[in-house]
C-alpha positions in Angstrom: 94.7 70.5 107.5 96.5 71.0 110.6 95.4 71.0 114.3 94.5 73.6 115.4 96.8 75.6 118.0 96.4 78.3 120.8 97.7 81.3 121.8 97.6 84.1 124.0 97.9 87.8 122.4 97.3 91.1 124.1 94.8 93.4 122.4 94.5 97.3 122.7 93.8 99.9 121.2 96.5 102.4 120.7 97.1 106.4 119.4 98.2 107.2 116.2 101.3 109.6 117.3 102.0 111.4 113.9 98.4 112.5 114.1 98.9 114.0 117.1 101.5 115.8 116.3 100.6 117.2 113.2 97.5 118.2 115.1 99.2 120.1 117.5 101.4 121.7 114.8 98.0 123.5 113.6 97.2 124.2 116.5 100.2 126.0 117.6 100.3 128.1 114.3 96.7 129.0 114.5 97.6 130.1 118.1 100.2 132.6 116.9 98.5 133.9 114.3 95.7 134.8 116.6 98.4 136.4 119.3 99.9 138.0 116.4 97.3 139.5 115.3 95.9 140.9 118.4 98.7 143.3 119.1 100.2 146.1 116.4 103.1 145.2 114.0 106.1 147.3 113.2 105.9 149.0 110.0 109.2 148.4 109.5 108.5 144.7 109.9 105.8 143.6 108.5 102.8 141.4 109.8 104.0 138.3 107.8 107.6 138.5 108.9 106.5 138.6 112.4 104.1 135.8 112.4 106.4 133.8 110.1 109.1 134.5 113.2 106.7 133.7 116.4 105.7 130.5 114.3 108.4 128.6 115.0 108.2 128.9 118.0 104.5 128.4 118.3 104.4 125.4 116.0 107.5 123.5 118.1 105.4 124.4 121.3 102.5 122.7 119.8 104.4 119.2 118.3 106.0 118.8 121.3 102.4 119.5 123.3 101.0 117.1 120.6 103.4 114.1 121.0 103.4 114.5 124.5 99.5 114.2 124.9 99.5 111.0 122.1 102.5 109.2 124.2 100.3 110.0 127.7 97.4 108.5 125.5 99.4 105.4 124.5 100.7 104.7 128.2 96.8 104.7 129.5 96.2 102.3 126.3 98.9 100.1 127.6 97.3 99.7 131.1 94.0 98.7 129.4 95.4 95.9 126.9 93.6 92.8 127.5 95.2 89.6 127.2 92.7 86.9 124.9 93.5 83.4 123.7 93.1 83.0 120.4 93.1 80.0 117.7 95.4 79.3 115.1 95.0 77.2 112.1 96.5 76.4 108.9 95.2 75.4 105.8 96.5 74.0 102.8 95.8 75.7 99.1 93.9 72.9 97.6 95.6 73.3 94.0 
């Protein structure tokens, strides 16, 4: 067996981004299907082409809301890394 060795590592706990933004792409379509469906469609429309239209625009408004609130999360995880010192050792398989 080795000596042991040290090492300083910073610790913190940071956002999963995807998560975020997957969140906010739910959110954004559950928005516009509730602002869709508060006002009257066009007959000659349709309810689902409408919603399917205003989607894309609520969904993108909602990733990029998302990603932006998980990267203003990760910079405040930054700031409260710590730094620790921790030990490293090596061992040998004994067979």
């Amino acid at each position: 067996m080795s000596k042991p060795t040290t090492d300083q590592v910073t610790v913190r706990r940071a956002p999963k981004i995807p998560a975020f933004i997957f969140v906010g792409a739910v959110l954004g379509a559950l928005a516009t299907l509730i602002l869709t469906s508060l006002y009257p469609a066009d007959p000659a429309v349709g309810f689902g082409a409408l919603f399917a239209y205003f989607a894309l625009y609520g969904i993108t408004a909602g990733v990029v809301l998302g990603a932006v609130v998980g990267i203003i999360l990760d910079r405040v995880s930054a700031r409260r890394a710590k730094t620790v010192t921790v030990e490293v050792t090596t061992s040998e398989d004994a067979g």
